[in-house]
C-alpha positions in Angstrom: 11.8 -38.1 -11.4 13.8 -35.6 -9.3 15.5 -34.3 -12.3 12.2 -33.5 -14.1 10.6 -32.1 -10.6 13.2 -29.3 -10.1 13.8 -27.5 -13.2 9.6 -27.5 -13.3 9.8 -26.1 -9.7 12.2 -23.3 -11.1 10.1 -22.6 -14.0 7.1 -22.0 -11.9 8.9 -19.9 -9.3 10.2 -17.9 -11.9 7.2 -17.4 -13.6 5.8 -16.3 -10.4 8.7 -13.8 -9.5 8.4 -12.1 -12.8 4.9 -11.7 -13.1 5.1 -8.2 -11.5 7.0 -6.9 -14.1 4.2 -6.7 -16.7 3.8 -3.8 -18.2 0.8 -2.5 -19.7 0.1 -0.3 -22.6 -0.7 3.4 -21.7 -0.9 4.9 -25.1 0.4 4.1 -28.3 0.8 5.2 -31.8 3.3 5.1 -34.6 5.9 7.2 -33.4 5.7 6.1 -29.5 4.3 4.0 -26.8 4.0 4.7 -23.2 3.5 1.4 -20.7 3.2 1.2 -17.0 3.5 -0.7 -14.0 2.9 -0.7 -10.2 6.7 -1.4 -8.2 6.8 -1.7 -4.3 10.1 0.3 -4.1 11.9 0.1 -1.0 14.8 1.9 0.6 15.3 0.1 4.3 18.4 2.9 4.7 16.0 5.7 5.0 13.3 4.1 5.8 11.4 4.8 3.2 8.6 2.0 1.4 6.3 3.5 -1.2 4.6 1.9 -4.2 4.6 4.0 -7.8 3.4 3.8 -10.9 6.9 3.4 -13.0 6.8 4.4 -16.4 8.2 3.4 -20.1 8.6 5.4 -22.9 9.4 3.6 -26.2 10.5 5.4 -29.3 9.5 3.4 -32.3 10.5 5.3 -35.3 14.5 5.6 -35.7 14.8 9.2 -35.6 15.6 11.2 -32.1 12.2 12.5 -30.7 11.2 14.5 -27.8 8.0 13.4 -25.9 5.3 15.7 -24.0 3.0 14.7 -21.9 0.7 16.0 -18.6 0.3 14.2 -15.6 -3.0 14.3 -13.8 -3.2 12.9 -10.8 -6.4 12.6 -8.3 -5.3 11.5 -4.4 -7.3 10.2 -1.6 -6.8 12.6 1.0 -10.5 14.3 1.7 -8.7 17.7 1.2 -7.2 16.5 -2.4 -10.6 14.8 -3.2 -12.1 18.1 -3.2 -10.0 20.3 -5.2 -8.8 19.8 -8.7 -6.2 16.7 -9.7 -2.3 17.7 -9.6 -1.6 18.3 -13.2 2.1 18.9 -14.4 3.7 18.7 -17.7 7.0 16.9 -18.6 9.1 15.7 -21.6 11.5 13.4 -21.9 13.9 12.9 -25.2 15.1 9.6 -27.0 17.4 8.6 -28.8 16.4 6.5 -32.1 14.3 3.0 -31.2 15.5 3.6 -27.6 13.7 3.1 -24.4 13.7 4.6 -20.9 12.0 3.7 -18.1 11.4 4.5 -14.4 12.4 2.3 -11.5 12.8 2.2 -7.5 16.4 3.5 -7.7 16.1 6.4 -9.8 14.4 9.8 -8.7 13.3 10.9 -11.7 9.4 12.2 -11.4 9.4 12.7 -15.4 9.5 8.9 -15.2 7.4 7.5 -12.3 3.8 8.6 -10.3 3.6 8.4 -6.3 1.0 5.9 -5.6 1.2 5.1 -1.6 2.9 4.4 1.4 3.7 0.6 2.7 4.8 1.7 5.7 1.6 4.0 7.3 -1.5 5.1 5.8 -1.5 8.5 3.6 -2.9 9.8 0.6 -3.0 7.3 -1.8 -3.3 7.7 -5.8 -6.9 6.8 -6.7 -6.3 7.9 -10.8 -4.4 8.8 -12.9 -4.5 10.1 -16.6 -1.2 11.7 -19.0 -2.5 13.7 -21.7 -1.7 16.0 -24.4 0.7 12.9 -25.5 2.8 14.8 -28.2 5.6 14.0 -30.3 8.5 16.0 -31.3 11.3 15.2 -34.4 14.7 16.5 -32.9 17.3 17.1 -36.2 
């Protein structure tokens, strides 16, 4: 019975510790797909504790593309509330059929959007939209 008992208990576990890592489908068409997720990234050396939107850029054709796209991004804060969302443009290239993605360790902004602070209250991201999504063939 014990033998059956843990390796289910594992599974479970498992199952639960992964299930943050679900990423969801942004935008896709034949060439790309964008997908996103929410990471509680932490850094206990400088005290900092912020949750972001991380984000994965899949090239699905196997030739080397560049991809465009604008953030908009609408905060919280009253002030931010009543002016016009951030919007700022990026690009990132890729090589044939590869991937790249944001995470907690890498300060890349083409790659990730600020959501909030764990640590104290602030401006927190209410929305957020990329668009002009465009593809470029690199020779």
């Amino acid at each position: 019975m014990k033998r059956t008992i843990l390796p289910l208990m594992f599974v479970l576990f498992s199952a639960v510790a992964f299930a943050g890592d679900d990423w969801k489908s942004y935008f896709k068409n034949n060439e790309v797909e964008i997908l996103y997720r929410k990471a509680d990234c932490n850094d206990d050396a400088n005290g900092i504790h912020q949750q972001k939107v991380l984000l994965k850029v899949v090239n699905l054709q196997n030739k080397k593309v560049e991809v465009f796209y604008t953030k908009e991004l609408t905060f919280s804060k009253a002030e931010a509330a009543a002016s016009a969302p951030d919007v700022r443009e990026f690009s990132v290239t890729l090589e044939p059929n590869a991937t790249v993605e944001g995470d907690c360790k890498v300060r890349d902004n083409r790659l990730f959007i600020f959501s909030k602070h764990l640590n104290f209250n602030g401006t927190e991201l209410k929305k957020f939209d990329l668009k002009n999504i465009s593809v470029k063939h690199i020779q």
